[in-house]
C-alpha positions in Angstrom: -0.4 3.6 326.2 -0.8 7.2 327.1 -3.8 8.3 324.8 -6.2 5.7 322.2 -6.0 5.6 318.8 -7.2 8.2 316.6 -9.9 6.9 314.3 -9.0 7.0 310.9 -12.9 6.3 308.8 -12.7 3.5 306.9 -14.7 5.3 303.8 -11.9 7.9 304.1 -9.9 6.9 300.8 -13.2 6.9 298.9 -14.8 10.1 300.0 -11.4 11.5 298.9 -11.4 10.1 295.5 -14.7 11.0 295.5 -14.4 14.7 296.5 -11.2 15.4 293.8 -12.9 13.3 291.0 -15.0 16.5 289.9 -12.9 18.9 291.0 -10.4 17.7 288.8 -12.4 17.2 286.0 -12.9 21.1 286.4 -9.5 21.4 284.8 -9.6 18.6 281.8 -9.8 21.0 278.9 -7.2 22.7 280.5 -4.4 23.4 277.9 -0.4 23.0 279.7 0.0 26.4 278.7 -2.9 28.1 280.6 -1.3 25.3 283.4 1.6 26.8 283.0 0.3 29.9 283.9 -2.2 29.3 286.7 0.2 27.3 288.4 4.1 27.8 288.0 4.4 30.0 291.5 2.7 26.9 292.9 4.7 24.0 292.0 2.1 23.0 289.1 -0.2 22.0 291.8 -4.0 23.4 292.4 -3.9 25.0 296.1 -7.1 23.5 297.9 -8.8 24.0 301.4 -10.6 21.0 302.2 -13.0 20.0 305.3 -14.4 16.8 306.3 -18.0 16.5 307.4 -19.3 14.0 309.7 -22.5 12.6 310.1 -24.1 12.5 313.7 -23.4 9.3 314.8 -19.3 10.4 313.8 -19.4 8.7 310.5 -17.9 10.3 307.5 -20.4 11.9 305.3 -18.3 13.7 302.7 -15.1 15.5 301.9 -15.2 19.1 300.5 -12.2 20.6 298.2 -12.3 23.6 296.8 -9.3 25.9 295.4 -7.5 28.0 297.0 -5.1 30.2 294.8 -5.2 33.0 296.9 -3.5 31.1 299.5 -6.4 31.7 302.3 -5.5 30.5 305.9 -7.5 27.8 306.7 -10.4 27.7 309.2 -9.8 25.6 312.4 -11.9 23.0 310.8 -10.0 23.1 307.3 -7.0 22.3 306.4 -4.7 23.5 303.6 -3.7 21.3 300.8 -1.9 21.1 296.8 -3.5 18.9 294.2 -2.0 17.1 291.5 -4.9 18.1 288.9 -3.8 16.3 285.6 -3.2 12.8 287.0 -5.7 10.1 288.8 -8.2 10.5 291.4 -6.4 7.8 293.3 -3.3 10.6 292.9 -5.2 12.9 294.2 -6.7 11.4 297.4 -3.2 10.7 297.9 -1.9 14.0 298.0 -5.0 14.9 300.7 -4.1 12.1 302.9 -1.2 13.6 304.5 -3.2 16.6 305.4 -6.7 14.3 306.5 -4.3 12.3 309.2 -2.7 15.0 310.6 -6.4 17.3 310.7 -7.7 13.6 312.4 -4.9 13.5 314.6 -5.1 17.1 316.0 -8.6 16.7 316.6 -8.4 13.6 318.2 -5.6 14.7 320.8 -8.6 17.5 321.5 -11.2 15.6 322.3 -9.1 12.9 324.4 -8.3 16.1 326.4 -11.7 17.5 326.4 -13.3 13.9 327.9 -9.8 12.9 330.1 -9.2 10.3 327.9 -5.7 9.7 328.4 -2.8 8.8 331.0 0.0 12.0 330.3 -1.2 13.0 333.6 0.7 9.5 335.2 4.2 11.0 334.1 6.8 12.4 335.9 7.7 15.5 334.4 11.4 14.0 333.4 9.2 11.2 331.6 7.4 14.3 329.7 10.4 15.6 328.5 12.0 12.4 327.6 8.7 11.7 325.5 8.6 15.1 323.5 12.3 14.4 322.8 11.3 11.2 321.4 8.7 11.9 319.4 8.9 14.5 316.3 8.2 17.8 316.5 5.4 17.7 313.8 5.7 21.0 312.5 2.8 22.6 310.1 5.2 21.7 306.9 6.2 17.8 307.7 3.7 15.2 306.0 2.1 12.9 308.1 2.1 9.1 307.5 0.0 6.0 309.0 3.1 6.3 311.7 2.6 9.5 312.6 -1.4 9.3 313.3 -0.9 8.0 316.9 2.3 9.6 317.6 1.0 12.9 316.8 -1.7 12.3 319.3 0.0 11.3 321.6 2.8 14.4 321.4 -0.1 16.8 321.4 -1.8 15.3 324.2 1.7 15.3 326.6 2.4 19.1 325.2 -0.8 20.1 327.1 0.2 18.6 330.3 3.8 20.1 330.3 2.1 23.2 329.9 -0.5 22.8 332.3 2.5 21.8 334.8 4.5 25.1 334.0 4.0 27.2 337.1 2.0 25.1 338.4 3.2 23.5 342.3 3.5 19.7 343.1 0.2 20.4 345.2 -2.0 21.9 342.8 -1.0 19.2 340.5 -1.8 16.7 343.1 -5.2 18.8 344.0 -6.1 18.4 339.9 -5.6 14.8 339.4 -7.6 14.2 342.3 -10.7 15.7 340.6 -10.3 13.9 337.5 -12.5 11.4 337.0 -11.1 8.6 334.8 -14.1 7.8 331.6 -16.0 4.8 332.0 -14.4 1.5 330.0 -11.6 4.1 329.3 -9.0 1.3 330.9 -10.2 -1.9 329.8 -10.3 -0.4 326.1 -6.9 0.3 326.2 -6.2 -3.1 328.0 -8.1 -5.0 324.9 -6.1 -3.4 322.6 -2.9 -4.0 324.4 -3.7 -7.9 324.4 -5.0 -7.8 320.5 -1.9 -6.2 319.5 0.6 -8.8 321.7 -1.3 -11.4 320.5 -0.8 -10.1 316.6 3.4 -9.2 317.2 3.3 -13.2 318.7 1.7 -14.7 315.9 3.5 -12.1 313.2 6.8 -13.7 314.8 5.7 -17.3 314.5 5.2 -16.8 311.1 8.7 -15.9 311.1 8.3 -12.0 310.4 11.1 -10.4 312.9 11.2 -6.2 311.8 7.4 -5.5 312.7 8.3 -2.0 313.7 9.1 1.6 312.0 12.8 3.0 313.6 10.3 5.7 315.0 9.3 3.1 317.7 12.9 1.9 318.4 13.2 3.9 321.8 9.5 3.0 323.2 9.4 0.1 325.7 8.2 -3.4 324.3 4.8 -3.6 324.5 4.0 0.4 323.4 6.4 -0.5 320.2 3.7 -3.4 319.6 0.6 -1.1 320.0 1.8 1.3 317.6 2.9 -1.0 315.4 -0.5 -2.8 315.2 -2.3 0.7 315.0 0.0 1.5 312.1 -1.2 -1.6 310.6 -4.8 -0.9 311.2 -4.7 2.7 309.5 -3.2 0.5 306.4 -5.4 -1.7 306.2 -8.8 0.3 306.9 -7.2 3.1 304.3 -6.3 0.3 301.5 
């Protein structure tokens, strides 16, 4: 696999029901018609910023919402979202999620830069472009599903090295692989997880399960298909 997962917290649905709970409650006495009002040029949904904060040893703390009517670009560690204020909590952690995986995603394709924690650097440069025509796009407005975590990652990740490669000769690529060092355990950790998620697609088709993967995965070779497939299951299960 080119890049590692990106960790999705297991306390993330709660912190999210936890963070819209008050903010919705803001909105209770609320009648439709002052609704009607506040939001009609917004699709009847409350325009939020929202940030997640961490505590030092990378566990989530908290998730901060506030509104954002005024439509206020987002800082680079917020990102824009709509809430559904007259329904559930549990609908309105839901309508943050999409905007929580693709924030974890981006983030995650940084940091696996920033400590060389991935293998985009093996391709050829017809394999790069192959990949990116694979994988979506993932443009600002396209939600973001327990699919797209990895694949977003991963497309972010091979978008740098393209463009690290433009302009740049066969020798000076050659001259800055060289000097990168590969992170210690980085290897065997994507090794485990290789052999946990074989094992899984094995046992999933001696149970007698045969479609264990999304038609995004269709055009990855074998074993990638069952990695992402098993992470896809992970982000499921840790989110449920």
């Amino acid at each position: 696999m080119i890049a590692p997962a990106p960790q999705i917290p297991g306390n993330l649905k709660q912190k999210l029901i936890a963070a819209v709970r008050p903010f919705q409650r803001e909105y209770d006495a609320m009648t439709l018609a002052e609704a009607r009002r506040l939001l009609a040029r917004h699709d009847f949904q409350m325009p939020v910023l929202c940030s997640l904060a961490f505590h030092g040893n990378g566990n989530l703390k908290q998730v901060n919402v506030r509104e954002n009517l005024k439509r206020k670009a987002p800082s680079p560690r917020q990102f824009a979202a709509s809430v559904t204020i007259f329904a559930s909590p549990e609908q309105g952690a839901k309508d943050l999620r999409s905007g929580c995986f693709r924030w974890i995603a981006e983030d995650a394709a940084k940091k696996f830069l920033t400590e060389g924690r991935h293998q985009a650097f093996r391709l050829s440069n017809a394999d790069i472009e192959a990949l990116l025509r694979r994988v979506l796009e993932y443009a600002p407005y396209q939600s973001i599903d327990f699919r797209d975590v990895s694949l977003l990652a991963i497309r972010r990740v091979v978008e740098k090295e393209r463009d690290l490669r433009h302009g740049e000769s066969n020798h000076a690529r050659l001259v800055r692989h060289a000097q990168r060092s590969t992170p210690e355990g980085f290897r065997e950790e994507l090794e485990t997880e290789r052999a946990d998620a074989l094992a899984w697609r094995d046992g999933q088709i001696a149970k007698g399960y045969t479609s264990l993967y999304s038609f995004e995965y269709e055009s990855w070779p074998e074993e990638q298909r069952a990695v992402l497939a098993y992470r896809e299951r992970a982000y499921r299960t840790r989110f449920s």
